[in-house]
C-alpha positions, 0 to 999 in steps of 0.5 A: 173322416169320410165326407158326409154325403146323406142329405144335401150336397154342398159346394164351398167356393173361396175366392183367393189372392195373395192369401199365403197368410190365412188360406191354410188356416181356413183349411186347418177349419175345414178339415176339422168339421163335423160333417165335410162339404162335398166339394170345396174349389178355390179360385186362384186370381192370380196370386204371385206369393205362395197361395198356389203352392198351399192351393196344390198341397191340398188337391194334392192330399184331398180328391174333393178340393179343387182350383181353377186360376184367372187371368191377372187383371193388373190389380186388387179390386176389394169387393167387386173383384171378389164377387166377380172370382166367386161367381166364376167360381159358382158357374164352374162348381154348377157345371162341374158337380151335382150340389144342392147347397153352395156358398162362399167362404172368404179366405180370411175366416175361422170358425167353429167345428160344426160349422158345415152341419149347422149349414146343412141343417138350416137347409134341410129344416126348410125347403123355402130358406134360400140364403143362410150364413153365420154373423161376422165378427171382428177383433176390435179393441181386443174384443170379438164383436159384431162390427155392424148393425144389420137386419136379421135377413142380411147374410154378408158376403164372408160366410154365405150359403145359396140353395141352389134354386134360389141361385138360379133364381135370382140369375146368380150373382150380379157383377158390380156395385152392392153384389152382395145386398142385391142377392139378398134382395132378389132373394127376398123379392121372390119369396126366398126367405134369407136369414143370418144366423146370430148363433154361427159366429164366423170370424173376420181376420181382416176387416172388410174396410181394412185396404181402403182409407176412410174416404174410399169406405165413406165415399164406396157407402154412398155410391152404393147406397145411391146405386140400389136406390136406398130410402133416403130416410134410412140413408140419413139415419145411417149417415148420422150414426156414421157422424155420432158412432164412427170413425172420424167423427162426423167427418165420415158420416157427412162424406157418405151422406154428400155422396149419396146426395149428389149420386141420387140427385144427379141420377148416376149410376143405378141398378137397371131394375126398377122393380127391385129399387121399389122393393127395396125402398119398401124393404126399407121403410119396414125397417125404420118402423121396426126400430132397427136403427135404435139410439 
């Protein structure tokens, strides 16, 4: 299949360590689609099983797929450490190829044949669309399903497209806490319209929360729902969902409530952007008179 150049260029960043067991399978996905990306770079963070050997295959067989490989940082860091791979990523994909569109694909996801055109589509049908990505589902109990209640304007970090402009704009992914809820954010605040697609189902092959134990989760939400300044209305409605809907019961909710509390009151670590906390407090609200979180 030749690679579909007529509208928007696209540039796929996946972040990889040790992924020797689902980094084929993303590419089995690619491969197959409609409509291919333009460019696809794989950030090698220092892998010690066979996922460089899968990586070279590919360069090898395809002129359009790249890699770049980091140092080893000495260890596994869920999240932040691969939110810091894709953004070295993104800076080299932007100073390396002319793309309009690029976003991330996880290693560890799979998806439908038409997955890159549906992408290319939702850019090209509005000019002010500024994140796009599909609606992550997991298997839980046998069952594909969506593992999260999430406003409509919350594109989660798996499967998520920035046009380039809106990437520039909001300076880029930030390294950290929350990277992924402060793009969306900024995004927002700028007038950028982002949006989750309930339609481009994308699967999760291993949960999010899959490497850590429950007070790591627990403990990580609240210190990021401290960290962009959530409305503390809205953080208790999450945390007794947590009690009430989540496992352990009650256990688990209270871990993420008692670290959102002492973090906010004790004023530890924040985002420095006083602005952006004020929208998201507003953003926030908004939510709760909408109904979102419903019983």
């Amino acid at each position: 299949m030749n690679i579909n150049k007529k509208h928007l260029s696209i540039g796929i960043v996946t972040p990889v360590r040790n992924e020797e067991d689902t980094l084929q399978n993303l590419a089995n996905c690619i491969l197959s689609q409609t409509e291919l990306p333009d460019h696809w770079l794989i950030v090698d963070d220092a892998s010690s099983d066979t996922t460089p050997s899968i990586i070279n295959s590919l360069k090898r067989q395809y002129s359009w797929i790249t890699s770049i490989n980091l140092p080893d940082r000495g260890h596994y860091s869920r999240g932040e450490g691969s939110y810091s791979t894709a953004a070295k990523g993104f800076k080299y994909m932007l100073g390396s190829f002319d793309v309009q569109v690029l976003g991330i694909f996880d290693a560890d996801i799979s998806f439908e044949k038409t997955t890159i055109e549906r992408i290319r589509d939702e850019f090209l049908r509005s000019n002010k669309l500024g994140i796009y990505g599909g609606e992550i589902i997991e298997l839980i109990n046998s069952k594909w399903i969506i593992p999260m209640i999430l406003p409509k304007d919350f594109v989660r970090g798996a499967c998520k497209f920035f046009r380039r402009q809106c990437y520039e704009n909001i300076g880029g992914i930030k390294l950290g806490k929350s990277s992924n809820v402060i793009s969306n954010m900024e995004a927002l605040m700028y007038g950028w319209e982002v949006k989750r697609d309930s339609k481009l189902l994308i699967k999760h092959l291993r949960s999010g929360g899959s490497r850590d134990n429950y007070v790591q989760r627990y403990t990580k939400g609240g210190v990021e729902a401290a960290y962009i300044g959530s409305d503390p209305l809205l953080t208790l409605v999450r945390g007794a969902r947590k009690m009430i809907k989540s496992k352990p019961y009650f256990l688990g909710g209270l871990i993420f409530l008692g670290t959102y509390f002492n973090n906010t009151v004790l004023h530890k670590d924040q985002y420095p952007n006083s602005e952006l906390l004020k929208f998201i407090q507003k953003r926030h609200r908004q939510i709760l008179l909408e109904g979102f979180y419903k019983w």
